[in-house]
C-alpha positions, 0 to 999 in steps of 0.5 A: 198317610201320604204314600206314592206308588210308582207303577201303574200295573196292575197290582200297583193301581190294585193297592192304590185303589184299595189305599186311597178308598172306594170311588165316591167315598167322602173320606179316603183313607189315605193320600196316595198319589199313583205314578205312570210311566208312560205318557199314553196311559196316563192320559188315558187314566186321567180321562176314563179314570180307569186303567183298562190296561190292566184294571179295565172295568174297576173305577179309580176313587175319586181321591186317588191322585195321578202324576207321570209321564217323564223321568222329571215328574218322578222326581218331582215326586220323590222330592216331596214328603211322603210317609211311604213310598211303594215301588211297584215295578217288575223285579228288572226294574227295581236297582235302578228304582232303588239307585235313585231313592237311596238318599230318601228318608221315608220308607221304602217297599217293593211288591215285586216277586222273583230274582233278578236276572243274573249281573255277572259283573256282580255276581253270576247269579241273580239276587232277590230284592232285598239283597239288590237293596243292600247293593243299591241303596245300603242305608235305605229304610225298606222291605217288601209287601208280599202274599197270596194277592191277585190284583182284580181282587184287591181293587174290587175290596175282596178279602185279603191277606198280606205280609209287609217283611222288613228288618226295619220295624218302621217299615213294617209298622209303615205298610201296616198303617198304610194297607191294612184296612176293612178288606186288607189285612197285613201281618208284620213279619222280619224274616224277609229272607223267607218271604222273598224266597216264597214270593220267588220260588211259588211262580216257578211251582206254578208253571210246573202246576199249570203243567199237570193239570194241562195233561189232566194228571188229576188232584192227586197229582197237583196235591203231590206237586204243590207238596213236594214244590212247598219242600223244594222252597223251604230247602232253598230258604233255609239255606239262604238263612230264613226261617221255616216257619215263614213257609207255612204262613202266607207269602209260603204256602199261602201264595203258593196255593193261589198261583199254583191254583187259581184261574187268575194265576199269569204263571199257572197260564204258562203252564197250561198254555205249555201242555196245550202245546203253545211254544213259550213264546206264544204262551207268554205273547198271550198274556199281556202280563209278565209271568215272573215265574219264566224269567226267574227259574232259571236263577231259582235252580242256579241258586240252589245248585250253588247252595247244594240244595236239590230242587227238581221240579224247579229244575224240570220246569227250567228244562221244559221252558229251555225246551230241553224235553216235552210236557210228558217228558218233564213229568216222566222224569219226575215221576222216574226218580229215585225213592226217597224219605219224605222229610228230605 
């Protein structure tokens, strides 16, 4: 296949390395051409044939080819054939991203996670991506690729599982020919609706996480909190039409587990950084990363709140990145609500 990633951070290069094959292999598994935004790191890239920016120590393949540097050379790029095309850009990128592909006749997908900030010429809260696209590019052919994925582990070939979500058969069928492969394995799923809301909500779950074990709350406490969050995100993708079983698959419970547990989680960070008593900017200052989860909370719980749909630990991490109350006073509310049934 012939594919073009427009985005080199971390996950975007992440799936170019693991798409395009190993460095030093004889035959690539694709064509992939991996398009940099900025001038300076792409020459960097094509000098080290590293990207230490975001992937330091893990070698491009040989085969994988880099075009940027301008809004020209994307273009160029996107007027050429490709049989998929990947944008791999933080969520507040994606409309204009979109905008300018809405004529393209190959496949489209977004590795994206989150809402986008709230446009209130739009409407007064944020969308996710696949409701951007049914604005931005209403005939475009596209969908997400999404699950429990930390980039450093993609692009070194450890084992993986991934979702391509689309209601166009096509772009699933695309994204599984593309990245499915001996360390990567995709599964077709057309509820993108419930992938996104996973994909979306699991990063404000873990900055909640990140928080409880920053106290020291214990197991019991995180077990009980990625519980209750996985509950919180099923209530909210209902009802915006998904289905529930796609929140005990892998772009639900699955990436959840991950952000909400693993060291190499941006948003886990954040809450760990907040517990130490970091204020949010010094926490999201000492990550060099975006950490989604901060900047799609807020629009989680607007969402929610318009829908009916009770979410509160959602709500106490929002109150806590507001600096509405302290650590101890988030998990203290919590803690102080009403009983209630389990299944609600």
């Amino acid at each position: 296949m012939k594919i073009a990633v427009i985005g080199a951070g971390a996950w975007g290069t992440a799936l170019a390395i693991n798409a395009a094959g190993a460095a030093g292999t004889s035959l690539p598994r694709h064509q992939i051409t991996l398009w940099v935004r900025d001038a300076g790191q792409l020459s960097a890239m094509q000098a080290q044939r590293v990207n230490s920016r975001y992937l330091p120590g893990i070698a491009l393949p040989d085969a994988l080819l880099l075009a940027g540097g301008s809004d020209a050379s994307l273009d160029a790029l996107l007027g050429r054939h490709h049989d998929l095309i990947v944008i791999a850009t933080p969520i507040a990128a994606l409309r204009g991203m979109l905008q300018r592909m809405q004529h393209l006749k190959a496949p489209v997908a977004w590795l994206c996670k989150g809402f986008e900030a709230p446009v209130q010429d739009l409407k007064p809260f944020g969308l996710l991506a696949h409701e951007i696209r049914a604005q931005a590019a209403i005939n475009l052919r596209a969908g997400a690729l999404s699950g429990p994925s930390f980039a450093q582990e993609v692009a070194r070939g450890q084992p993986t599982a991934l979702v391509a979500a689309s209601e166009h058969a096509e772009v699933r069928e695309a994204l599984v020919t593309a990245f499915h492969g001996p360390t990567l394995r995709v599964y077709a799923n057309d509820d993108i609706v419930g992938v996104e809301v996973g994909g979306a909500v699991k990063n404000v779950l873990a900055i909640a996480t990140g928080l409880c074990d920053g106290l020291n709350l214990g197991l019991n406490a995180r077990a009980a909190l990625i519980t209750r969050g996985l509950a919180e995100m099923t209530r909210l993708g209902l009802a915006l039409g998904a289905r529930p079983e796609t929140f005990t698959g892998l772009s639900g419970l699955g990436d959840l587990v991950l952000t909400a547990t693993g060291d190499l989680s941006r948003n886990r960070k954040v809450g760990l950084l907040l517990a130490q008593g970091q204020s949010l900017e010094q926490a999201v200052q000492s990550l060099g990363h975006v950490a989604e989860g901060v900047y799609c909370a807020r629009t989680v719980v607007q969402r929610a709140q318009g829908l009916g749909v009770e979410m509160p630990i959602s709500e106490a991490v929002v109150a806590l990145l507001d600096g509405q109350v302290r650590p101890a006073e988030a998990v203290a509310a919590l803690m102080g609500r009403d009983p209630a049934a389990e299944l609600h």
